[in-house]
N, C-alpha and C positions, 0 to 999 in steps of 0.2 A: 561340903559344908561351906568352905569359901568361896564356893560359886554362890551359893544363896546367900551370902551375905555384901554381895556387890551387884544381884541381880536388878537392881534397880536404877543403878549409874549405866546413863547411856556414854559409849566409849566415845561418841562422835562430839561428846559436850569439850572432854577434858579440853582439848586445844584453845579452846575459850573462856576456859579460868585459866590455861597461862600466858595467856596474850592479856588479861587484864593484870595478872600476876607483876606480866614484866613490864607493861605500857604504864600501867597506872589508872589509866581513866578507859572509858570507853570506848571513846572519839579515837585513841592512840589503838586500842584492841582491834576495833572496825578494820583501821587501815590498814593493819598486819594481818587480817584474817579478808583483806578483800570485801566486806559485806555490811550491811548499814550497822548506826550502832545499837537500836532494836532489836536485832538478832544478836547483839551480844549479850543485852540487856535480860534478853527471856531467858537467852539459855543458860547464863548465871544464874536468873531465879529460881531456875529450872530444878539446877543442882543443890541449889541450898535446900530447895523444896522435900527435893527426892532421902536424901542426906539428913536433915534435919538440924541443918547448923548453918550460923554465918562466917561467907566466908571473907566476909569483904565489911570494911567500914566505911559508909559516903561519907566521905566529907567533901567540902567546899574545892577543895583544889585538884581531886581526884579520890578513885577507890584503894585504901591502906590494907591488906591483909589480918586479919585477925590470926588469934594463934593456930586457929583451926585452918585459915588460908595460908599460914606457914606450910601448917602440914600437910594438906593437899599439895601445895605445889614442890613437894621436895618429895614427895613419892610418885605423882605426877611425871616430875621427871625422867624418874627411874624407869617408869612403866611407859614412856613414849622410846626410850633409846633402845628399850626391849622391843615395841611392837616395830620400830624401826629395824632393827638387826633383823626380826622375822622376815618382814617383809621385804628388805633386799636377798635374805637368803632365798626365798621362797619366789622373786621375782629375776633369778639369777639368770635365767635361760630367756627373758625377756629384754635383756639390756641390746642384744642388737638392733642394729638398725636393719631391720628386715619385718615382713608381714605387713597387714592391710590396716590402714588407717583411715577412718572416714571421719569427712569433714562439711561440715556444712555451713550454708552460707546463701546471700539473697542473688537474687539475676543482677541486680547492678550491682553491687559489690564484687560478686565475680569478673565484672566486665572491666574492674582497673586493677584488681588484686592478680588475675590470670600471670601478669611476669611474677610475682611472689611466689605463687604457687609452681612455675613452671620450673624457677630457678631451684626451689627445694625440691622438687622431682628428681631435678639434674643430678642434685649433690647426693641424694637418696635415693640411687635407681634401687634398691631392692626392696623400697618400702612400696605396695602396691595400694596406691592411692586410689580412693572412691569419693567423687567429689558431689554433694546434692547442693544443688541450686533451687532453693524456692522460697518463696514469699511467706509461706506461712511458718507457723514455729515449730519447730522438732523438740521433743521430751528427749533432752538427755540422760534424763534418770531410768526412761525406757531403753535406753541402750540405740536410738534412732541414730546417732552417730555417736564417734569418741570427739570430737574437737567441735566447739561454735565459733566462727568469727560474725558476731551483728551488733548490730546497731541497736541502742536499749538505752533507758532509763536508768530501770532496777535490775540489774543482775540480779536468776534466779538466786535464793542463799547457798543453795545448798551444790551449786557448782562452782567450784576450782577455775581460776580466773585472772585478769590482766586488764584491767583500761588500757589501750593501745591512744586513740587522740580521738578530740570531740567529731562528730558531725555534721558540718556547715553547708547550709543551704540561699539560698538568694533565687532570685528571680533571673529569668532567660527568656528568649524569644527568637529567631530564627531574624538574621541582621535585614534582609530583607523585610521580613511581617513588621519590623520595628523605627524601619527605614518610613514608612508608609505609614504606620499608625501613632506614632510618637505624637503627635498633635491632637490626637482626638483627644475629646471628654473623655475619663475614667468609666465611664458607664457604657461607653461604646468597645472598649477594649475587651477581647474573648480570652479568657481564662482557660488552660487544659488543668483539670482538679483531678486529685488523686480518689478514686472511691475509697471513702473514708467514714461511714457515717458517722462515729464518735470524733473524730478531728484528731485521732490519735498520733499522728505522725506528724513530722515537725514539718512535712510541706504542704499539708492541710493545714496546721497549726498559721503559718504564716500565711498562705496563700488568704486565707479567709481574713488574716487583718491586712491583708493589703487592696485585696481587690476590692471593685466597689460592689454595693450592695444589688446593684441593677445589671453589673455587666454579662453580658450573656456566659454559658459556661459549656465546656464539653467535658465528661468523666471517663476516666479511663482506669480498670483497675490493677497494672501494674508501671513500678516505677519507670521499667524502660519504655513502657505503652508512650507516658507522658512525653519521654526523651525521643521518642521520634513521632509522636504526633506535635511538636513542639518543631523539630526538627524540619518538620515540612510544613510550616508555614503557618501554622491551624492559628497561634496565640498566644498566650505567656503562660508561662509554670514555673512554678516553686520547684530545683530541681538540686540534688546535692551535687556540692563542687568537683567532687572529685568523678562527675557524668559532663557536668557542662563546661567546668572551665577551661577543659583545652580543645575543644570542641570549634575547630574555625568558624562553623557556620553560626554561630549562637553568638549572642553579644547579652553581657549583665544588665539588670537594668537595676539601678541602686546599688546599693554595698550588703554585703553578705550578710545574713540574720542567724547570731548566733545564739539568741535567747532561748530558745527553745531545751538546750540542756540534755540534747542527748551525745552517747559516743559508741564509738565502735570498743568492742570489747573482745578476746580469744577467750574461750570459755572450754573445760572438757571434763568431763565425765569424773567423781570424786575414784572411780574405783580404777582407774586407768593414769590419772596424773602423777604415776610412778613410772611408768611405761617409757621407754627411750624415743623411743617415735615420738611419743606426745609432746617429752620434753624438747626432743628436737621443734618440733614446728612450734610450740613454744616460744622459745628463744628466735628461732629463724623468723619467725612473725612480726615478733619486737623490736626488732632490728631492720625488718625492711621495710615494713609499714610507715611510710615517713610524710612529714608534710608534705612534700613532693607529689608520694605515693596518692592521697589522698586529692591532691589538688589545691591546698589550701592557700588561698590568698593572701598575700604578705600583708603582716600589721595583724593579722588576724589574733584573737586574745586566746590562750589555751589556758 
């Protein structure tokens, strides 16, 4: 009988009436729960919907609790330090640091992250690491790995997660090709472009307001494709700092473009972000991941 009379509250809401509970507004929920404030927004309406009561008063300076948002979140409570207590009992034989943890990630990113990862290897020889490198995107909800480190917009909502630092991009050229062609017309200048047809990616995104509209082009459709057909002389590309800028052979040409608004994120799996591994690389990620790590040119805005 009190199964059917809560069968309607989804369990994955509660933490988003107590992150408004204790924030107060939205904007404050968002940041405590990682994810925009529209997902905070529905999923509240969600509840009141399912529930048949309000539980929140808008006002002007944030959301106040009604009596009935009292009493959700004081049994709220109660019923997270329970499903907490389950779940570490129930995850007890999970807390070493041992067994297989897959992680994914793009070909250039791996190509400056590889000491991060090697260094948590080191510290973690029993954890048996499965690392997938590839451009396209993996469904963490499908289980295609436990851990994401990439580069995004919008974090999916519905995975457990970290902003780690933005990702900055600028323009390169092989010091040579740039040696020689620094003088031409903009329209005679060869552009290496990322196969992009939507312009989704912040080196499409820029490359198309900088180049000119005439200048010849070659596509290539991965980001390292660009880094060494750049590298050998071909042209200029829109290429992220942390490929080009310690790169001897390559020279900037302008200052870094950081409009574009995206960041690298650690992302994993909601049913695994209990898991000691996870937490490990986790923490080990956010910690070593650093302006350095990245390449990031000093003065740069974060």
């Amino acid at each position: 009988m009190k199964a059917q009379r809560v069968q309607n509250l989804d369990w994955s809401d509660v933490p988003y009436v107590l992150s408004v509970c204790e924030a107060g507004s939205l904007a404050g929920a968002a940041r405590m729960m990682g994810v925009n404030h529209s997902t905070v927004f529905r999923r509240i309406a969600g509840v009141e919907d399912r529930l048949g009561v309000r539980l929140f008063d808008r006002q002007s300076h944030g959301y106040v609790m009604t009596p009935a948002g009292e009493l959700f979140y004081q049994r709220a409570i109660v019923l997270c330090d329970g499903m907490n207590s389950i779940e570490m009992a129930l995850a007890g034989k999970d807390l070493r640091l041992e067994g297989k943890l897959t992680v994914t990630t793009t070909d250039s990113l791996l190509n400056c992250l590889t000491p991060v990862i090697v260094d948590f290897q080191k510290q973690h020889p029993d954890v048996e690491l499965r690392i997938l490198s590839d451009a396209e995107p993996l469904d963490l909800m499908q289980r295609d790995a436990d851990i994401a480190l990439r580069p995004t917009q919008n974090p999916p909502e519905h995975w457990v997660g970290r902003k780690l630092l933005p990702i900055i991009c600028a323009a390169y050229a092989h010091r040579d090709y740039w040696a020689a062609a620094s003088d031409l017309p903009p329209e005679q200048l060869r552009w290496v472009l990322l196969d992009d047809s939507l312009n989704r990616s912040p080196m499409s995104q820029i490359a198309k307001s900088r180049k000119s509209a005439n200048a010849p082009t070659t596509t290539v459709n991965t980001v390292m494709g660009a880094l060494d057909l750049t590298r050998s002389g071909l042209g200029i590309a829109v290429l992220p700092t942390y490929l080009a800028e310690k790169d001897p052979q390559l020279v900037r040409i302008g200052e870094p473009d950081d409009r574009v608004n995206w960041d690298l994120w650690v992302l994993a799996h909601p049913d695994v972000r209990r898991s000691a591994r996870v937490h490990a690389f986790f923490d080990h990620a956010t910690s070593a991941i650093t302006e350095d790590v990245l390449a990031m040119p000093s003065g740069t805005s974060l």
